[in-house]
C-alpha positions as CSV (number, residue, x, y, z in Angstrom):
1,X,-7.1,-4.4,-8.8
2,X,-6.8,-7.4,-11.1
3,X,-3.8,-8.3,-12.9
4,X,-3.4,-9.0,-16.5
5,X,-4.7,-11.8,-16.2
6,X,-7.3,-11.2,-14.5
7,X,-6.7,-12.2,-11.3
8,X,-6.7,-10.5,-7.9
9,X,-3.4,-10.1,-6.2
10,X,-2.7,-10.9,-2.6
11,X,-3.9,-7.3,-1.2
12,X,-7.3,-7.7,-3.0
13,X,-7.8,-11.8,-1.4
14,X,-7.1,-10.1,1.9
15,X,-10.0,-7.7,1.4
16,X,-8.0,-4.3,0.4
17,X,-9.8,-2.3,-2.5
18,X,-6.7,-0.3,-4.5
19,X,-7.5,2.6,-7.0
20,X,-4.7,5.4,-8.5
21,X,-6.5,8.6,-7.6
22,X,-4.3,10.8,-9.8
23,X,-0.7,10.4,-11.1
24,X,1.2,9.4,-8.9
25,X,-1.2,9.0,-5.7
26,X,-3.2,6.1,-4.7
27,X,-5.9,5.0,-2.1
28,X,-6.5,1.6,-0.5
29,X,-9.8,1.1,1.7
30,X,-10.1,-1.7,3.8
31,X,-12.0,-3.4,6.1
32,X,-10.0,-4.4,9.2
33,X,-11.7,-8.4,10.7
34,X,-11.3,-10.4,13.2
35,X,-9.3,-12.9,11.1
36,X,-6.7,-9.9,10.4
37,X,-6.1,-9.9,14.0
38,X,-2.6,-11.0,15.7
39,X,-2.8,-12.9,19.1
40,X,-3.2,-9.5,21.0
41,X,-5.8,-8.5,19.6
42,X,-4.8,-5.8,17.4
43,X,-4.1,-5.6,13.5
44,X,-1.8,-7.7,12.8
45,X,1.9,-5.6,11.3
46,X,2.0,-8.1,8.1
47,X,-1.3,-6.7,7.0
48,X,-0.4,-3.2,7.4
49,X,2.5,-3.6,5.9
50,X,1.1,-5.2,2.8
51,X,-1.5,-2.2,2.9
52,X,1.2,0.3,2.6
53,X,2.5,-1.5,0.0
54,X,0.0,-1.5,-2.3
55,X,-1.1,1.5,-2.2
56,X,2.3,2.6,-2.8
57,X,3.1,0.1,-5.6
58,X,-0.5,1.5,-7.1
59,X,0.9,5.1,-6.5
60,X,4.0,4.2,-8.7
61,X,2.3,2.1,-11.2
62,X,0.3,5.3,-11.9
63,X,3.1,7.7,-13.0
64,X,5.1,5.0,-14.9
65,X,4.8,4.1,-18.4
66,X,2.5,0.4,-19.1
67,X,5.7,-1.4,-19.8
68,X,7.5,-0.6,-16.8
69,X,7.4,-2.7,-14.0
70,X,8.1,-1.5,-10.5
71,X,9.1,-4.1,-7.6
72,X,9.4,-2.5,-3.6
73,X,13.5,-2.5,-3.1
74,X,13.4,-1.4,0.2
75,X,10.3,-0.9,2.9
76,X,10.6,0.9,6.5
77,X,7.2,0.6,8.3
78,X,6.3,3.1,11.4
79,X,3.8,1.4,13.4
80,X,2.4,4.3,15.3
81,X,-0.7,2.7,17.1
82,X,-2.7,-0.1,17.5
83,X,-5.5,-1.0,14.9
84,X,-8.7,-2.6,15.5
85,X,-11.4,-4.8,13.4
86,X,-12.9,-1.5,11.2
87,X,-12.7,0.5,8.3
88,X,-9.0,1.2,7.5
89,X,-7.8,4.2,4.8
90,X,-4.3,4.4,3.3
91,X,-3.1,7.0,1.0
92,X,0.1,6.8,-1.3
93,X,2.2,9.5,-2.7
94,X,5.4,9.7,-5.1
95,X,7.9,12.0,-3.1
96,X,11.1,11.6,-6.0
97,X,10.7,9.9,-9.1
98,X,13.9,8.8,-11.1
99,X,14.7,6.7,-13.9
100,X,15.4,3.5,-11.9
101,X,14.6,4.2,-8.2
102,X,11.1,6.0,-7.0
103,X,10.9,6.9,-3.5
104,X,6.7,6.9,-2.0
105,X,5.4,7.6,1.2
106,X,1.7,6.4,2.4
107,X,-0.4,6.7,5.7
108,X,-3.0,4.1,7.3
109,X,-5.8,6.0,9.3
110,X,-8.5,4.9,11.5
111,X,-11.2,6.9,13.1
112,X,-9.2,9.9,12.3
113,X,-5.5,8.6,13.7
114,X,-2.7,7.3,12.2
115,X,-1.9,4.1,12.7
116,X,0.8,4.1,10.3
117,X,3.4,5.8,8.6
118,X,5.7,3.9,5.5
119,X,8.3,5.1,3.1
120,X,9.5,3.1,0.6
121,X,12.1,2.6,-3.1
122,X,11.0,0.8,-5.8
123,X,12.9,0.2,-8.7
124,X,11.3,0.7,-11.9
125,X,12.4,-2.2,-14.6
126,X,11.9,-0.9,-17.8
127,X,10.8,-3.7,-20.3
């Protein structure tokens, strides 16, 4: 997803592909390399991290008005498993939706396990 300006943010140069898929839901696919790898040879955290969070700052950017501009206030990332060079899926959903603060949650699958489960705030400036 471009910005408006028309370039791609730091999820999209990493390879993630972003997309609401309803208000206030959003999916991220993405294909897991060998250059996303940390010296152990798993997926490295910082990329599932920033996976998580764009799908859940997509999530919120759906079900807030075009003015609004949401920024991640607080992130708590379960790493549940290991991930490998593959196809990744993360989903996004709003769980509580206030004036200021929005609370998401999202989940990283691969090959039908979860590598990862996130919650996180945003808060919603309102230009």
């Amino acid at each position: 997803m471009a910005d408006e300006t028309g370039s791609a943010g730091f999820a999209e140069r990493l390879g993630a592909e972003a997309e609401a898929t309803g208000k206030g839901s959003a999916h991220v696919r993405f294909e897991a390399r060998e250059e996303h790898l940390n010296p152990a040879g798993t997926l490295h955290g910082g990329v599932l991290a920033t996976l998580v969070d764009t799908a859940m700052g997509t999530a919120v950017r759906s079900a807030t008005g075009a003015d609004d501009v949401p920024a991640t206030s607080q992130l708590t990332v379960t790493y549940l498993r290991p991930g490998k060079p593959g196809p990744l899926e993360v989903t996004a959903e709003l769980r509580s939706q206030g004036e200021h603060l929005t609370v998401c949650d999202a989940d990283v699958v691969q090959d039908g396990r979860e590598l990862v489960h996130a919650v996180a705030t945003f808060a919603v400036l309102h230009r």
